[in-house]
mmCIF file of the N, C-alpha and C atoms, coordinates in Angstrom:
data_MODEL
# 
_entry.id   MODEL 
# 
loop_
_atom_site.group_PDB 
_atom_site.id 
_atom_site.type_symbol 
_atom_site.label_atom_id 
_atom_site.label_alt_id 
_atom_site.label_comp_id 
_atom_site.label_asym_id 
_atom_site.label_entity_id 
_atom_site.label_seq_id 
_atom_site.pdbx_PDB_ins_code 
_atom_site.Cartn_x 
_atom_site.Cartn_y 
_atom_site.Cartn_z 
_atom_site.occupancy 
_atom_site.B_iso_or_equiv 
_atom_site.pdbx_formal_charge 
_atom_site.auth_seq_id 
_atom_site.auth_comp_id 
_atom_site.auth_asym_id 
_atom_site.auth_atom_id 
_atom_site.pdbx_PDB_model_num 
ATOM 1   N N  . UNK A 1 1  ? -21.930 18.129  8.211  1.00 0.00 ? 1  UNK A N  1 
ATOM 2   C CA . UNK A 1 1  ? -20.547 18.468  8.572  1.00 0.00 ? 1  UNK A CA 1 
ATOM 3   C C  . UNK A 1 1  ? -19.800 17.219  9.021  1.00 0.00 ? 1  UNK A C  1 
ATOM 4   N N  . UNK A 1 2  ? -20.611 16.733  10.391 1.00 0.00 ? 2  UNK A N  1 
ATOM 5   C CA . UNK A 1 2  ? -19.770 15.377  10.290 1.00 0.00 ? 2  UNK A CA 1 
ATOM 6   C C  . UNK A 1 2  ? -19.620 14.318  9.309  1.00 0.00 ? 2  UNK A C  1 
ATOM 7   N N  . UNK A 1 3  ? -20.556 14.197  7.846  1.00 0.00 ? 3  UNK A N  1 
ATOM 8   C CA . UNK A 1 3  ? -20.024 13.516  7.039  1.00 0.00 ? 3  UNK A CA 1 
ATOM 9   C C  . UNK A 1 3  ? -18.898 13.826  5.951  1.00 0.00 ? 3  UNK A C  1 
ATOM 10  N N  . UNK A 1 4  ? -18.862 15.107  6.045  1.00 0.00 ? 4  UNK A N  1 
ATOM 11  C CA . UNK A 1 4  ? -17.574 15.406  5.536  1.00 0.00 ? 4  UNK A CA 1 
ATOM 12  C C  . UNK A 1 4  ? -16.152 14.867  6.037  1.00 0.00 ? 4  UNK A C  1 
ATOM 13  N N  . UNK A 1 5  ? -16.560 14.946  7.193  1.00 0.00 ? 5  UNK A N  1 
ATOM 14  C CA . UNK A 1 5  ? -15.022 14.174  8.379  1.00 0.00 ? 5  UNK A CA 1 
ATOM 15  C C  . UNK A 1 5  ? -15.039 13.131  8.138  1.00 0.00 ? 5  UNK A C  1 
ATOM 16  N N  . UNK A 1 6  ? -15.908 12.236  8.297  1.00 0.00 ? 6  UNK A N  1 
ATOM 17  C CA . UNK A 1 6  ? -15.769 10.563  8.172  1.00 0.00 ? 6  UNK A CA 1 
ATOM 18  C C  . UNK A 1 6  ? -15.467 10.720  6.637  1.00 0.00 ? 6  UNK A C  1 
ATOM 19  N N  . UNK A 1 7  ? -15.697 11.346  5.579  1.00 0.00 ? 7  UNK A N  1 
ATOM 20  C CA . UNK A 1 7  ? -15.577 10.828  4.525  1.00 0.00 ? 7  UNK A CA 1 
ATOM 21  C C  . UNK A 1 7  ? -13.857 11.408  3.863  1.00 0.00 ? 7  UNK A C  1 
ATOM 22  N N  . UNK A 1 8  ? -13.900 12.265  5.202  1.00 0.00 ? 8  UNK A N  1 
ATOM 23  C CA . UNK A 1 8  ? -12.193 12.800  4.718  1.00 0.00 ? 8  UNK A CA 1 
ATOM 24  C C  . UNK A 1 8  ? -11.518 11.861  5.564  1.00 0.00 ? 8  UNK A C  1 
ATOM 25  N N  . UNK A 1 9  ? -11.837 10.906  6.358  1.00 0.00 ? 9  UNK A N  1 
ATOM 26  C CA . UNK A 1 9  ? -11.224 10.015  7.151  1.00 0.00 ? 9  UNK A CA 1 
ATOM 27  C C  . UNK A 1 9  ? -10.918 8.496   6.369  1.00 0.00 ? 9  UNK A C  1 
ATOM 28  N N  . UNK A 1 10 ? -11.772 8.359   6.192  1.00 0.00 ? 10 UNK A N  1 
ATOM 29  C CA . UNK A 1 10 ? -11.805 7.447   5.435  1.00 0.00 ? 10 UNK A CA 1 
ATOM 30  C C  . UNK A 1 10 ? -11.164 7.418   4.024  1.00 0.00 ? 10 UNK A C  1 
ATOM 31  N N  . UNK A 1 11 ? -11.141 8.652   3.287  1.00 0.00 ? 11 UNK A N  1 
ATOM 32  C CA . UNK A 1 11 ? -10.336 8.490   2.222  1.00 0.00 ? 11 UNK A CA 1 
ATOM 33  C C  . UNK A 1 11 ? -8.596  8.489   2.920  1.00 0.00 ? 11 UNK A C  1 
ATOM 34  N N  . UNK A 1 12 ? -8.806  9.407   3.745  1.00 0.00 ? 12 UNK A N  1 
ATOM 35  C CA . UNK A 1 12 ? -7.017  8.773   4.434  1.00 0.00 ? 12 UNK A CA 1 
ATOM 36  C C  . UNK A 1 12 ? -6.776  7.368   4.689  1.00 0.00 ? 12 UNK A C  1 
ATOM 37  N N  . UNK A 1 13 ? -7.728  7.066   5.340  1.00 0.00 ? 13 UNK A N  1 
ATOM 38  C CA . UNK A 1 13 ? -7.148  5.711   5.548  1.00 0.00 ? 13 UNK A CA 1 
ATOM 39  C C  . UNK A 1 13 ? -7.286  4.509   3.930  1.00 0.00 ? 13 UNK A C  1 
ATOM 40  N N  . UNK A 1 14 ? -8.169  4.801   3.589  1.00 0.00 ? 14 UNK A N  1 
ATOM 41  C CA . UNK A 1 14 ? -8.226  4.347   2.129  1.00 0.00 ? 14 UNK A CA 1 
ATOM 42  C C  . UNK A 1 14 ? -6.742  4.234   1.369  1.00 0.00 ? 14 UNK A C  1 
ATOM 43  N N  . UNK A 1 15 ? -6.127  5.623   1.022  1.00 0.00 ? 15 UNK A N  1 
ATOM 44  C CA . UNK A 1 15 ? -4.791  6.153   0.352  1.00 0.00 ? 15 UNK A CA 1 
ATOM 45  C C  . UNK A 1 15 ? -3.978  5.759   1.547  1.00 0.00 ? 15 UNK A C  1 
ATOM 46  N N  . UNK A 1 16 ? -3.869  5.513   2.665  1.00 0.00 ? 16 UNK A N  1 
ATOM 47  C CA . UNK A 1 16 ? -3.057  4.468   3.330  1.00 0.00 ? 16 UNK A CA 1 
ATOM 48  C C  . UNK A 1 16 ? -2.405  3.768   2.859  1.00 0.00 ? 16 UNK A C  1 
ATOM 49  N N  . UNK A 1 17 ? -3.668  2.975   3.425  1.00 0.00 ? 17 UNK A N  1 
ATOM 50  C CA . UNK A 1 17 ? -3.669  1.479   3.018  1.00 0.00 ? 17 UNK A CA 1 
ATOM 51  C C  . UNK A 1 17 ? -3.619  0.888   1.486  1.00 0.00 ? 17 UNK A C  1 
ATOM 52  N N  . UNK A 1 18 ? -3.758  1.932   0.573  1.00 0.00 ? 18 UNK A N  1 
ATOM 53  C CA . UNK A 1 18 ? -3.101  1.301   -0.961 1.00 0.00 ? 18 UNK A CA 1 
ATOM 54  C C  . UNK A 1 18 ? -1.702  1.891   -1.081 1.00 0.00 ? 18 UNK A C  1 
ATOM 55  N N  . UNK A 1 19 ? -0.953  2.606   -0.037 1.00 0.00 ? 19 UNK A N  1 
ATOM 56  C CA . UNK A 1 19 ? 0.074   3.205   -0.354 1.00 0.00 ? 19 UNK A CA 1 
ATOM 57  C C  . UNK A 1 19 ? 0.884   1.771   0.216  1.00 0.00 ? 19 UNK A C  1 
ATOM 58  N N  . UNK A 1 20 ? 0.669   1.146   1.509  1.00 0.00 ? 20 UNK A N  1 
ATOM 59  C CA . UNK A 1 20 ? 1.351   0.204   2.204  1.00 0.00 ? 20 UNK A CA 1 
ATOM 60  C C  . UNK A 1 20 ? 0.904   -1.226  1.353  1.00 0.00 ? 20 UNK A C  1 
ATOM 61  N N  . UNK A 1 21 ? -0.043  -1.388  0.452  1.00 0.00 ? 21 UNK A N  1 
ATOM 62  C CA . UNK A 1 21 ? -0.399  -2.348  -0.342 1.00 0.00 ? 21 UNK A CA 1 
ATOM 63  C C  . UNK A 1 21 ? 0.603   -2.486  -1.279 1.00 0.00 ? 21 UNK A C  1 
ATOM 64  N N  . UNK A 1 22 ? 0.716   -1.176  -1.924 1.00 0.00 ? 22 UNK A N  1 
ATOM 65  C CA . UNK A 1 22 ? 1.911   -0.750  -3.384 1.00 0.00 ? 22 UNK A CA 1 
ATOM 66  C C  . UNK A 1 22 ? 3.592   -1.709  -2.648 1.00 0.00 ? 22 UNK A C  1 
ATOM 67  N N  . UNK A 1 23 ? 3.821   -0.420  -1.889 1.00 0.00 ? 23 UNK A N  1 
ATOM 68  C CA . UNK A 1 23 ? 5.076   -0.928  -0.684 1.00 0.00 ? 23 UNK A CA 1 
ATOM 69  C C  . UNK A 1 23 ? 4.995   -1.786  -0.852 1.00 0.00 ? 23 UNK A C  1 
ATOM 70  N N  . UNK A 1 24 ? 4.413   -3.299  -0.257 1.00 0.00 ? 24 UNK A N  1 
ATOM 71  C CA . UNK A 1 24 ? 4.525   -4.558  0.026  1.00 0.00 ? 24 UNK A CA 1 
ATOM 72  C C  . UNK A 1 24 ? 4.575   -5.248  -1.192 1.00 0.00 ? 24 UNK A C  1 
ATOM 73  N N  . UNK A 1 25 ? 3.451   -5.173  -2.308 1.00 0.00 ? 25 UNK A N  1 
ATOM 74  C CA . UNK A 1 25 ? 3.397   -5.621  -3.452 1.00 0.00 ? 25 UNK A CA 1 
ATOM 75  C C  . UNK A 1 25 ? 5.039   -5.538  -4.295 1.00 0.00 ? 25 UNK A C  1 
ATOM 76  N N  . UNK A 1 26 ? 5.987   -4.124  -4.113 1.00 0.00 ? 26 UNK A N  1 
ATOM 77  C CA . UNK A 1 26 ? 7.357   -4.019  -4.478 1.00 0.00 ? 26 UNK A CA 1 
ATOM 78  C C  . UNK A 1 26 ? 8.135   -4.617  -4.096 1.00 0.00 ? 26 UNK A C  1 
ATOM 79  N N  . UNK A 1 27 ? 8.106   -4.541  -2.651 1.00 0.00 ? 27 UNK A N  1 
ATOM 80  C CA . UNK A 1 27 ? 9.096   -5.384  -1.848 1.00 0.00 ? 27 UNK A CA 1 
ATOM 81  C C  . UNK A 1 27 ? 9.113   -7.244  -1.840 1.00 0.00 ? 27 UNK A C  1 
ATOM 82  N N  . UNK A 1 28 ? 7.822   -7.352  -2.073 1.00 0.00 ? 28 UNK A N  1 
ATOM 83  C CA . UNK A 1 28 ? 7.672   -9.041  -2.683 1.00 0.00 ? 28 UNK A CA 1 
ATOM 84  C C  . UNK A 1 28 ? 8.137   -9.375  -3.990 1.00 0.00 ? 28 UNK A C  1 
ATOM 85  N N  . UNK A 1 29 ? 8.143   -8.061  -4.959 1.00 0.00 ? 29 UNK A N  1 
ATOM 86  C CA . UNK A 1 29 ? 8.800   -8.449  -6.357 1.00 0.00 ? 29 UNK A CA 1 
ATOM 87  C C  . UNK A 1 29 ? 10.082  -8.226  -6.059 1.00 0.00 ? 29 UNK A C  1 
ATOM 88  N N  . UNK A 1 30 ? 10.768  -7.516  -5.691 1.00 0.00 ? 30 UNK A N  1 
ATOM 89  C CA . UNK A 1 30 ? 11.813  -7.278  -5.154 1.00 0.00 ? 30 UNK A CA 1 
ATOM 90  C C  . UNK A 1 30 ? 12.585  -8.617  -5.075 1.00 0.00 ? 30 UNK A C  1 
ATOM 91  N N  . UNK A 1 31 ? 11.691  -8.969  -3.867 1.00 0.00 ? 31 UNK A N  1 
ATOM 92  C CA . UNK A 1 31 ? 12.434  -9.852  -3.427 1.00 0.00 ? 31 UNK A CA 1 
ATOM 93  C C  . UNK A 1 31 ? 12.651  -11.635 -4.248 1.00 0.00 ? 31 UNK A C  1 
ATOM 94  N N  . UNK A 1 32 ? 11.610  -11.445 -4.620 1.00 0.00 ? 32 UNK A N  1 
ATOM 95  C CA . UNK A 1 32 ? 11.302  -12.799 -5.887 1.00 0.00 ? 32 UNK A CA 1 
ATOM 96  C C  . UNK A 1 32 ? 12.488  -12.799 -7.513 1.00 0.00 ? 32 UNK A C  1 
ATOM 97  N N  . UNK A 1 33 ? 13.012  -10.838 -7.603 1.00 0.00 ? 33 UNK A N  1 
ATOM 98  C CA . UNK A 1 33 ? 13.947  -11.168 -8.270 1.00 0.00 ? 33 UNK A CA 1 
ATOM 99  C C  . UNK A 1 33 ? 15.248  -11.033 -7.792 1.00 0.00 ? 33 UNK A C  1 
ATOM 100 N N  . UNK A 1 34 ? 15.564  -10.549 -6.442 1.00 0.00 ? 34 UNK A N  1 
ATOM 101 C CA . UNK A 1 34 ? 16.800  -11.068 -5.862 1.00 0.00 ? 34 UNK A CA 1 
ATOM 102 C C  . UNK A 1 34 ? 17.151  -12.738 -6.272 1.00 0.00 ? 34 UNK A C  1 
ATOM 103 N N  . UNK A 1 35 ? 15.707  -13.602 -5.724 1.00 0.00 ? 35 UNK A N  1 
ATOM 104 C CA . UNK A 1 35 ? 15.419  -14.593 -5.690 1.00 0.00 ? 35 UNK A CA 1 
ATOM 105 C C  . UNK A 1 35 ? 16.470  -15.544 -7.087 1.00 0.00 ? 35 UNK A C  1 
ATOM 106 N N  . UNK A 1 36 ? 15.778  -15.119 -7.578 1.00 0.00 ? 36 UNK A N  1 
ATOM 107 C CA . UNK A 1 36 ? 15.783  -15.737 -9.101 1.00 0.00 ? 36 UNK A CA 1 
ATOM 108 C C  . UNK A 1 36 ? 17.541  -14.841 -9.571 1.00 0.00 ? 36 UNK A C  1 
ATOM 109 N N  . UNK A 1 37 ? 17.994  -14.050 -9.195 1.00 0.00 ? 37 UNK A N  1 
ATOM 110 C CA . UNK A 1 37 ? 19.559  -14.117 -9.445 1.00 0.00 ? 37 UNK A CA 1 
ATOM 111 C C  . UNK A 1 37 ? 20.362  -14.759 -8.787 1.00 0.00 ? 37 UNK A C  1 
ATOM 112 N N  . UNK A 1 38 ? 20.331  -14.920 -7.946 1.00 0.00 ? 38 UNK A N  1 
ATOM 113 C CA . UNK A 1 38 ? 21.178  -16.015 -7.207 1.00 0.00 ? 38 UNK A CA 1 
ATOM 114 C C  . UNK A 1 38 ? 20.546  -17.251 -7.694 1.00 0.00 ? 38 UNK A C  1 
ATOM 115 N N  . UNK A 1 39 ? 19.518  -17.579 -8.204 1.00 0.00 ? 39 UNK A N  1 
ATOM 116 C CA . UNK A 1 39 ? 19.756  -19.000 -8.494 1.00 0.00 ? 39 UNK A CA 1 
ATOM 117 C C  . UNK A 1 39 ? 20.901  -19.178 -9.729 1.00 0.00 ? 39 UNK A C  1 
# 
């Protein structure tokens, strides 16, 4: 039983942390082609 919890815990934090990976990964392209229009 308790490995069911840690392993439902862990996939949360797993799908987190690739959700805030995605986020950041956008917001750096994002920002690299703001970048590149104003030049």
């Amino acid at each position: 039983m308790l490995a069911a919890v840690v392993a439902g815990l862990v996939l949360m934090v797993t799908s987190t942390t690739m959700l805030a990976v995605n986020a950041a990964e956008q917001a750096a392209i994002e920002r690299q082609q703001q970048a590149q229009a104003h030049e």
